[in-house]
N, C-alpha and C positions, 0 to 999 in steps of 0.2 A: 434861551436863544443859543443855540450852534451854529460856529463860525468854522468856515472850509476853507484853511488853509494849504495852499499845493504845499507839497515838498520835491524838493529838488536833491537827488546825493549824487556828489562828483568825485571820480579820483584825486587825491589833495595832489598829485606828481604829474599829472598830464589834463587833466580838467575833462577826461571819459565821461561821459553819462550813465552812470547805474539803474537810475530810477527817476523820474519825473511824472508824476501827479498829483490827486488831489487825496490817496488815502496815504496814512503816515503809516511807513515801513518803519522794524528796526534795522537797525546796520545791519546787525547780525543777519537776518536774512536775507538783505539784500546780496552782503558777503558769500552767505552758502551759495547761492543762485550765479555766482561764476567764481565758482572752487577757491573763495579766499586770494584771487588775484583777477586785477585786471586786465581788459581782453587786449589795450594797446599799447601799455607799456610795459605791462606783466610785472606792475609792483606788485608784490605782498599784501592783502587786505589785513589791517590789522582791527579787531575789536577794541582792544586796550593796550596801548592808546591809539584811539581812534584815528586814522589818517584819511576819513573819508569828509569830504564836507557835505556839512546838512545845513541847508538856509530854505527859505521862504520863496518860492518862486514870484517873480514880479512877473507882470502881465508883460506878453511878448506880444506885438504888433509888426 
């Protein structure tokens, strides 16, 4: 049995949305995909350690 869980990644400094669905990215390439900084507050993407948050999307209504 496979279970599809969303992933949700946000900037941990402004709470940006990088990525929301249901296949799991790594950080890392979400990171490449806007040059290691985010587009609103232009923190610094870091890999290690990680500043990005990755949790489990809850169902939005």
């Amino acid at each position: 049995m496979v279970f599809n869980m969303p992933e949700l990644i946000v900037c941990s400094r402004c709470g940006f949305i990088f990525y929301e669905g249901n296949d799991l990215l790594p950080p890392e390439t979400v990171a490449k995909r806007y040059n290691y900084r985010c587009p609103r507050c232009l923190a610094v993407l870091k890999i290690k350690p990680l500043n990005m948050k990755i949790a489990p999307m809850r169902n939005r209504r």
